[in-house]
C-alpha positions as CSV (number, residue, x, y, z in Angstrom):
1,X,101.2,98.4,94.1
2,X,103.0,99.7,97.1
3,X,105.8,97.8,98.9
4,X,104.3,98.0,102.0
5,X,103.3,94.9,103.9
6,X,99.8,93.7,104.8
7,X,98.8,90.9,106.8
8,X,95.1,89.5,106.7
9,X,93.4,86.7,108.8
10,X,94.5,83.1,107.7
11,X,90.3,82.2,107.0
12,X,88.4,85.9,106.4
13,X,85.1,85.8,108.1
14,X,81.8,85.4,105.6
15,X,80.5,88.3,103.9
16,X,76.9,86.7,103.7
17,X,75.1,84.5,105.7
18,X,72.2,82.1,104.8
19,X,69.2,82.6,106.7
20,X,65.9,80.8,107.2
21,X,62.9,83.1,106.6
22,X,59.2,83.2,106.3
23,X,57.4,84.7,103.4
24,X,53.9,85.9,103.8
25,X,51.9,86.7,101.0
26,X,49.0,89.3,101.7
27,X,46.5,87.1,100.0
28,X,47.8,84.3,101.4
29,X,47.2,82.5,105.2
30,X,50.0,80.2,104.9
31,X,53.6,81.8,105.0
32,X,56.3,79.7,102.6
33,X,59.3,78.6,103.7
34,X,62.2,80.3,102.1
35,X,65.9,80.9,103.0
36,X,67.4,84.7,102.1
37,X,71.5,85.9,101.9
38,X,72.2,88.8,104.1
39,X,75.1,90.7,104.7
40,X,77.4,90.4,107.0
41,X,78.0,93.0,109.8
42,X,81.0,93.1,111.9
43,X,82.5,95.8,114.5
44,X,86.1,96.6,113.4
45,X,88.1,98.5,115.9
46,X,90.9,100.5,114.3
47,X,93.9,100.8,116.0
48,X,97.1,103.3,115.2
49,X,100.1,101.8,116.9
50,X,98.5,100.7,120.1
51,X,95.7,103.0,120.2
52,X,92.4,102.5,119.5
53,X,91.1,104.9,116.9
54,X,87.9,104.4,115.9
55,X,85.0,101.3,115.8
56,X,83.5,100.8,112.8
57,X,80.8,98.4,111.5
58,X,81.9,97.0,107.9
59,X,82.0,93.8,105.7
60,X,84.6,92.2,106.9
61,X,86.3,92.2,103.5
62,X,89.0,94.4,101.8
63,X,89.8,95.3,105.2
64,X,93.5,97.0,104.1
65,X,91.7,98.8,101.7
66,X,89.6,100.0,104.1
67,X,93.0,100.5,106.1
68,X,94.5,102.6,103.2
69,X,91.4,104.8,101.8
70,X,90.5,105.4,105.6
71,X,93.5,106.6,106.9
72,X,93.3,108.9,104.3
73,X,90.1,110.2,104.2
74,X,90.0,111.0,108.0
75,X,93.8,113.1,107.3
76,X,96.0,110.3,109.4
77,X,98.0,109.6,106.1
78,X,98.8,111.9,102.9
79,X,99.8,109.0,100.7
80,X,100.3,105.3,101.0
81,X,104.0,105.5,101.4
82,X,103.0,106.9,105.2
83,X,101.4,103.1,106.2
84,X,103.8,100.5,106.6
85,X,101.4,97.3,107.5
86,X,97.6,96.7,108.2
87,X,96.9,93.2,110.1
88,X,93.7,92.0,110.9
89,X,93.1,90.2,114.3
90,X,90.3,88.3,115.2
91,X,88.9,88.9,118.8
92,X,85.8,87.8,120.9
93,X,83.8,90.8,120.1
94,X,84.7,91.5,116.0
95,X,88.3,92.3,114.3
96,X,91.3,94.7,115.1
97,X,92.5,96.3,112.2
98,X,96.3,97.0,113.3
99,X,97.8,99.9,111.3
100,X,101.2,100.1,111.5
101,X,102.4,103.9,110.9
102,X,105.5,105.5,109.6
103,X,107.2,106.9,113.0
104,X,107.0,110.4,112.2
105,X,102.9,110.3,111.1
106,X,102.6,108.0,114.3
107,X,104.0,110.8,116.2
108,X,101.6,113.8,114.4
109,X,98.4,111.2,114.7
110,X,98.9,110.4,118.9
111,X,98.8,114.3,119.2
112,X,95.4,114.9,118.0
113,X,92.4,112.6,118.8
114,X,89.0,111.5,117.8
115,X,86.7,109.2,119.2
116,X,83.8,107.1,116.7
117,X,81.8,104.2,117.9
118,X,80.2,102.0,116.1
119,X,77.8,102.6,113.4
120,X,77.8,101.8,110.1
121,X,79.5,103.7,107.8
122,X,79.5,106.8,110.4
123,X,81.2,110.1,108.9
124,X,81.7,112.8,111.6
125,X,80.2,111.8,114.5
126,X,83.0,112.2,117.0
127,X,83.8,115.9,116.2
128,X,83.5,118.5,119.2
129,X,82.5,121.7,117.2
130,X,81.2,123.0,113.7
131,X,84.6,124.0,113.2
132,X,86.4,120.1,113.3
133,X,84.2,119.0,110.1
134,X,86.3,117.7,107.5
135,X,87.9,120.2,104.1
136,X,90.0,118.3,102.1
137,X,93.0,120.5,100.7
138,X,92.2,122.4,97.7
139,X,93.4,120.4,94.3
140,X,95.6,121.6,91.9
141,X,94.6,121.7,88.1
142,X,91.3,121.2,86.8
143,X,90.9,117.4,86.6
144,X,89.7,115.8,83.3
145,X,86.9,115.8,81.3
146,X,84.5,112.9,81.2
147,X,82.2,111.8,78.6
148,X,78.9,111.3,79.1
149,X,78.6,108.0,77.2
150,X,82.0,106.5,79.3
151,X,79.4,107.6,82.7
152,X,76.8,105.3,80.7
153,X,79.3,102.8,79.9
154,X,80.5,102.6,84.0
155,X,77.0,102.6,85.1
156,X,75.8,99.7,82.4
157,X,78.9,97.7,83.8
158,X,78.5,98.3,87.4
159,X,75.5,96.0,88.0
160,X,77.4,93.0,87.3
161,X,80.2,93.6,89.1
162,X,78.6,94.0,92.8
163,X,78.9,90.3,93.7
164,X,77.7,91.0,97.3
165,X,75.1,93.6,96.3
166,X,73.0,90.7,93.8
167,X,73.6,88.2,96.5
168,X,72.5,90.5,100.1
169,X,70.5,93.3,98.8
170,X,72.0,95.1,101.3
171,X,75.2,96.4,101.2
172,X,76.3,99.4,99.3
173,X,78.9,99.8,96.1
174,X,82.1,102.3,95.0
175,X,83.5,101.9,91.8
176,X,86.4,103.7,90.0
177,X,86.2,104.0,86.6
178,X,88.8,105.1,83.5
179,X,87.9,107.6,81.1
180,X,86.3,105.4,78.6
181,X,83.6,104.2,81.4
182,X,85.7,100.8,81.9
183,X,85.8,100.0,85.8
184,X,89.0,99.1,87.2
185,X,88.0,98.2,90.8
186,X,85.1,98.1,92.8
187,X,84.3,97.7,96.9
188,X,81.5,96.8,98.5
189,X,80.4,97.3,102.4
190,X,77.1,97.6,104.5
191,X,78.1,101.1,104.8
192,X,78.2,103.7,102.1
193,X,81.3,105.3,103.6
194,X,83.4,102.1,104.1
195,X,82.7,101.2,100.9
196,X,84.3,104.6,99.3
197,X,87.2,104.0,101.6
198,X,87.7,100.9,100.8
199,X,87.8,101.6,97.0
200,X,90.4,105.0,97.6
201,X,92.8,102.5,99.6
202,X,92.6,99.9,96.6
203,X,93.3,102.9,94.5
204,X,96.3,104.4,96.7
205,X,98.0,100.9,97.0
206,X,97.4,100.5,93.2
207,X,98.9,103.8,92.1
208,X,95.9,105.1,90.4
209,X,96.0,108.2,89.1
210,X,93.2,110.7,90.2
211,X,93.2,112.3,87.0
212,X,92.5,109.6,84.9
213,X,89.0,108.6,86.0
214,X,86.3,108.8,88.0
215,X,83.7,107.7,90.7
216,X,80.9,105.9,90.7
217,X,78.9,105.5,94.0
218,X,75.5,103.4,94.2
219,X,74.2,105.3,97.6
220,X,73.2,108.7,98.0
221,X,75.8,111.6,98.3
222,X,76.2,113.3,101.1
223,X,78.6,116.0,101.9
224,X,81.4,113.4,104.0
225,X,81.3,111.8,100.1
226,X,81.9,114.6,98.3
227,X,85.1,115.2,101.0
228,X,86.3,112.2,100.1
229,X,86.4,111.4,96.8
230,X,88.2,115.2,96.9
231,X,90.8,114.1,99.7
232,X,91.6,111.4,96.9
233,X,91.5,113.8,94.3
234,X,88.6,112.9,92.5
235,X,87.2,116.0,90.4
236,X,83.8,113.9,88.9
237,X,81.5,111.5,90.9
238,X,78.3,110.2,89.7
239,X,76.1,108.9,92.6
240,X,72.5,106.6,91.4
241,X,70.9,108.0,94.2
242,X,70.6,111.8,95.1
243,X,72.7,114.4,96.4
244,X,72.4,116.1,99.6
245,X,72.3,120.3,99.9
246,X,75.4,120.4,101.3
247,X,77.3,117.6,98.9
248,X,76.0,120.2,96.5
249,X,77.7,123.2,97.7
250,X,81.4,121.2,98.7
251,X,81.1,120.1,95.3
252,X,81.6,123.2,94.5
253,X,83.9,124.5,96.9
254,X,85.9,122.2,95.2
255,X,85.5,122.5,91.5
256,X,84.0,119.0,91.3
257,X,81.4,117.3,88.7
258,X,78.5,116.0,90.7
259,X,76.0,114.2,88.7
260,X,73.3,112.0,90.4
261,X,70.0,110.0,90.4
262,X,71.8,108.3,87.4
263,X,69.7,105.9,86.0
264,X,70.3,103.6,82.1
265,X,68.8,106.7,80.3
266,X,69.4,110.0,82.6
267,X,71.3,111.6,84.9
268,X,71.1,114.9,86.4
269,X,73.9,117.2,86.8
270,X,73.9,119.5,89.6
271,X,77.7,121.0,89.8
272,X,80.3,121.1,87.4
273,X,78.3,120.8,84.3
274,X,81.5,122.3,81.9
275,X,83.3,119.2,82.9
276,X,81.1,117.1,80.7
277,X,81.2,116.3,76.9
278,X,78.1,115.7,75.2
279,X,77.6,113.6,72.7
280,X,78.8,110.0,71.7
C-alpha cells in the first residue's frame, strides 16, 4: 500500500436502498406487493486542489479508489506516488472528492482543462476534437501469458464476489485476477467505467504488478476500456459481454488479449489470440 493519506466520510452513504414496488403478473389483475434493492446513485464532483474537475455519477463506495485509478486513467497522475490525499466531503447536492496533488503535477494538471458532467460512468465526453481522445503510452514488453482454464477459474469465482451486483441487479463489476484465475480485488459501481477505475486505484495503492494478472470486466468493452486497462498496463482483459469495433482495433494498437462474451463454457477471442495457452 502507498503511504499516502486518504480521508473518507465518518458514516459512507448506502450503496442500496430498499424500495417498495408493485409486481404485475400478465395473467394476473391483482399486482403483489413486493419490496426490491436498487443501487445507489450519487453525483461526485472531483476536485484537483481547488478546482473542480469533473462530476461523475458513482456508488458512493471505494471512492479513493476511484480517486487513484481515475486520476490515472484520464493522464492527471503517472503513478500513485503523484497523489498525496483523497477526502470525501459531503454536500447538499452529492460528495466532493478532494484530491490533493503533488505540487509539481498540480502545476502540469491547472494548465490543461477538461470539462465532464454528470453521467454515469461517462468516458470522453468533454473533449473539443477527434484529436483529444485518449492513447495510453505504448507498454514495454510483451505482458504474460494466461491460461485459459485460470480465465475459467476468474470467471467461476467472480459471481460470488459482486456483493452489490446479487443484491441491485444494477450496477456493474471489475475484477483483477492473478495468473492462476484467483481474484485479488474486485469494484463495483452503477457505471462500467467507475467501476474499472475504481479497481486500477485499488491496484495502484496496493502495488500490484500489471504483469502478473489480468482483467476481468462484467460489461461490455468499449474502446475508453480497452485505454484503460492499457494506461494501467493491463496486456489481457476478458469482458462477459461483447466488444465494440473500435475496442477491437486499440486492442490491438496495443498488443493486448481481448477475449469477450465469456460465458461458464466459451469465450471468444478477438485480439491477441498468441497470448493464450490452451489446455488445462
Amino acid at each position: 500500500m502507498q503511504s499516502s493519506e486518504t480521508e473518507t466520510l465518518q458514516s459512507e452513504p448506502p450503496t442500496s436502498l430498499r424500495v417498495p414496488t408493485l409486481v404485475i403478473a400478465y395473467d394476473d389483475a391483482v399486482p403483489r406487493a413486493d419490496n426490491r434493492s436498487l443501487a445507489v446513485e450519487t453525483p461526485v464532483n472531483v476536485v484537483y486542489g481547488s478546482v473542480p474537475y469533473a462530476v461523475m455519477m458513482t456508488t458512493p463506495a471505494d471512492l479513493a479508489d476511484f480517486a487513484y485509478g481515475f486520476s490515472l486513467t484520464e493522464g492527471i497522475v503517472e503513478s500513485a506516488a503523484e497523489i498525496r490525499s483523497a477526502t470525501v466531503e459531503s454536500g447538499e447536492d452529492g460528495l466532493r472528492l478532494l484530491v490533493d496533488l503533488a505540487p509539481g503535477r498540480l502545476r502540469e494538471h491547472l494548465a490543461r482543462k477538461r470539462a465532464i458532467s454528470g453521467r454515469t460512468g461517462c468516458g470522453v465526453c468533454g473533449i473539443e476534437d477527434l484529436a483529444a481522445l485518449p492513447l495510453a503510452a505504448p507498454r514495454s514488453g510483451k505482458g504474460p501469458d494466461v491460461a485459459v482454464a485460470a480465465i475459467k477459474t476468474a470467471l467461476d469465482g467472480l459471481h460470488a464476489e459482486q456483493t452489490l451486483g446479487r443484491e441491485t441487479r444494477a450496477v456493474h463489476a471489475a475484477a483483477w485476477a492473478r495468473l492462476d484465475g484467483s481474484l485479488v480485488a474486485v469494484r463495483e459501481d452503477v457505471g462500467r467505467h467507475n467501476a474499472l477505475d475504481k479497481l486500477i486505484g485499488a491496484l495502484m495503492r496496493a502495488g500490484e504488478d500489471a504483469d502478473q494478472g489480468f482483467l476481468v470486466i462484467t460489461s461490455r468493452c468499449s474502446f475508453e476500456m480497452v485505454e484503460k486497462a492499457a494506461t494501467y498496463g493491463a496486456s489481457v482483459i476478458v469482458a462477459i459481454s461483447a466488444p465494440t469495433s473500435l475496442a477491437i482495433e486499440r486492442a490491438r494498437l496495443h498488443d493486448m488479449t481481448l477475449c469477450a462474451i465469456a460465458r461458464s463454457d466459451t469465450l471468444t477471442v478477438f485480439a491477441g489470440r498468441e497470448r493464450l495457452v490452451l489446455g488445462t
